[in-house]
N, C-alpha and C positions, 0 to 999 in steps of 0.2 A: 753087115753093119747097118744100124738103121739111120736116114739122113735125117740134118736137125732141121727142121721148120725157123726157119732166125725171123717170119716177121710171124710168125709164131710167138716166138721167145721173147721179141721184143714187146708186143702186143701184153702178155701173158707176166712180165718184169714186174718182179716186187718193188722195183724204184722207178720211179716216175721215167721218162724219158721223152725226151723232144727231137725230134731232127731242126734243123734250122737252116734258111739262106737270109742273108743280110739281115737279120735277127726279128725274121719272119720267120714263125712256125711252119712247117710245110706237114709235119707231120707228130705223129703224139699216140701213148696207149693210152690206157686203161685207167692207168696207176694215176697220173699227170691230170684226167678228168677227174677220177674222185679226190685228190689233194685241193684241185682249185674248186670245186663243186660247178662245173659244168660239162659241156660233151665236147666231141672232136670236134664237131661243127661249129660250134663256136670258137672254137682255138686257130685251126684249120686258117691259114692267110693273113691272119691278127700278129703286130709284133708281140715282142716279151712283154712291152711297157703294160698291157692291160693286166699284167700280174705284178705289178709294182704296185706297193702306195703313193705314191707320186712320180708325173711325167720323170720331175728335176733329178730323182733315184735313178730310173732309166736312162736318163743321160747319162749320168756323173758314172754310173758302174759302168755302162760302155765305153766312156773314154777311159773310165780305168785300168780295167781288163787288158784291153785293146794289147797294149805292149807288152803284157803277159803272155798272152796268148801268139804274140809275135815271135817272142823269144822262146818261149817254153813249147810252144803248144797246147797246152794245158792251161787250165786256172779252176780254184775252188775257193769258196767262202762260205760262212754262215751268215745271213740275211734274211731280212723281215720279207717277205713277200704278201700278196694278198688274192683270198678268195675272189673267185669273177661273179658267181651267183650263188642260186640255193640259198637254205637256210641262213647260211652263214655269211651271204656277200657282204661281201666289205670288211672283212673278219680279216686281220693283219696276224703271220702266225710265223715262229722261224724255221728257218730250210737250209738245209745245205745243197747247195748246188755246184755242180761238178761239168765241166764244159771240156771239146776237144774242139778246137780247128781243123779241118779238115786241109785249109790253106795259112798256113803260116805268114805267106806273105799277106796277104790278104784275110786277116782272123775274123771278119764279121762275115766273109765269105758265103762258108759253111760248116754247120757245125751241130756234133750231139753233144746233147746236156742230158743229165740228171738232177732228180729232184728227189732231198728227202723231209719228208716233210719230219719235223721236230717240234711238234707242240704240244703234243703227250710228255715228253721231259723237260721240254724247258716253252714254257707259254706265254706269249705277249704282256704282261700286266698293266703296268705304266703306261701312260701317253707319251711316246715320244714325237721330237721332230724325225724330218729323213735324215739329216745331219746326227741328231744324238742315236739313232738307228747306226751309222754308218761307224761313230765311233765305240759304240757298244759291241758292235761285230769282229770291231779289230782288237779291243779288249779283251773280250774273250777269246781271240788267239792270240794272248799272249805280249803283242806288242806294247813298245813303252809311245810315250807322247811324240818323242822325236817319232819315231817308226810311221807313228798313224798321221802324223803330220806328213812326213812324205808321200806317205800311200795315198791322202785324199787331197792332197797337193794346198797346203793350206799350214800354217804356222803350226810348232808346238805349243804356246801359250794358248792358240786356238783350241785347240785341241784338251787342255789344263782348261779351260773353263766349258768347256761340254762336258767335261769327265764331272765337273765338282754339278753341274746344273743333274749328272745322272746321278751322281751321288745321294743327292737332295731327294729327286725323285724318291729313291728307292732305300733312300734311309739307310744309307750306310756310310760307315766309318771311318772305312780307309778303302784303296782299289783291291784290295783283294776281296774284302767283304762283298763290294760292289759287285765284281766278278762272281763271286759266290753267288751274289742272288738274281745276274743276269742268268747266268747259269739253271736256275733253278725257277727264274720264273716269276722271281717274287719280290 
């Protein structure tokens, strides 16, 4: 039987993938260079934050995760992330990212993440803030205003006027349309 190569496989992965300690890169392939348009070397010792549109994102999703990651072990979301260089720097685009803690008690510990980049189906259009970002992402999974209020730890009325401000943006109707065309990009 032939042995598998795993930093082979891992190198070689059609999804992005990251190693991490305290939400410092330590390690990264292939996939995770050409998603963000840079090299290992740049990644290589750098936190997540440099792949954020803002520091305030970088926080806010670390304390949020945080207790997911505590309980679950696990955490996943769709989120705007951003190119580091290349052509495209500064090019905000959505991703799904997919995280394990390696320490439960301790979930910034260590940890691998995936990365899928989605911006061939569903692409940046609009200006948002990181806040209407944040609630765009919980909308399209599904959640109601109470829901995302919880999750971003901030009122549901709050929450009811980000939603009507994305609304506006993106020309739509009611939340589902909206959904529609976060979905879709447009």
């Amino acid at each position: 039987m032939t042995e598998i190569d795993y930093k082979l496989a891992f190198e070689l992965a059609p999804i992005g993938m990251v190693l991490s300690r305290n939400r410092t890169m330590v390690d990264c392939n292939e996939r995770v260079c050409d998603m963000f348009g840079t090299s290992r070397e740049q990644l290589i010792g750098q936190t997540f934050q440099l792949l954020y549109p803002s520091a305030d994102e970088y926080e806010r999703t670390g304390q949020r995760i945080a207790p997911i990651l505590n309980a679950k072990g696990v955490y996943a979301d769709d989120r705007v992330m951003k190119r580091v260089d290349g052509r495209f720097k500064g090019e905000t685009f959505w991703c799904h990212v997919t995280g394990r803690a390696l320490n439960r008690q301790a979930p910034h510990e260590a940890g691998i993440w995936t990365f899928e980049d989605l911006s061939a189906s569903r692409p940046v259009k609009a200006e948002l803030t990181a806040r209407e970002r944040e609630v765009a992402a919980h909308l399209m999974g599904g959640l109601t205003s109470k829901e995302i209020g919880r999750a971003l730890a901030i009122s549901h009325r709050t929450v009811e006027i980000y939603r009507a401000k994305l609304m506006r943006k993106y020309k739509a109707s009611t939340t589902a349309d909206l959904v529609h065309k976060l979905m879709a990009g447009g």
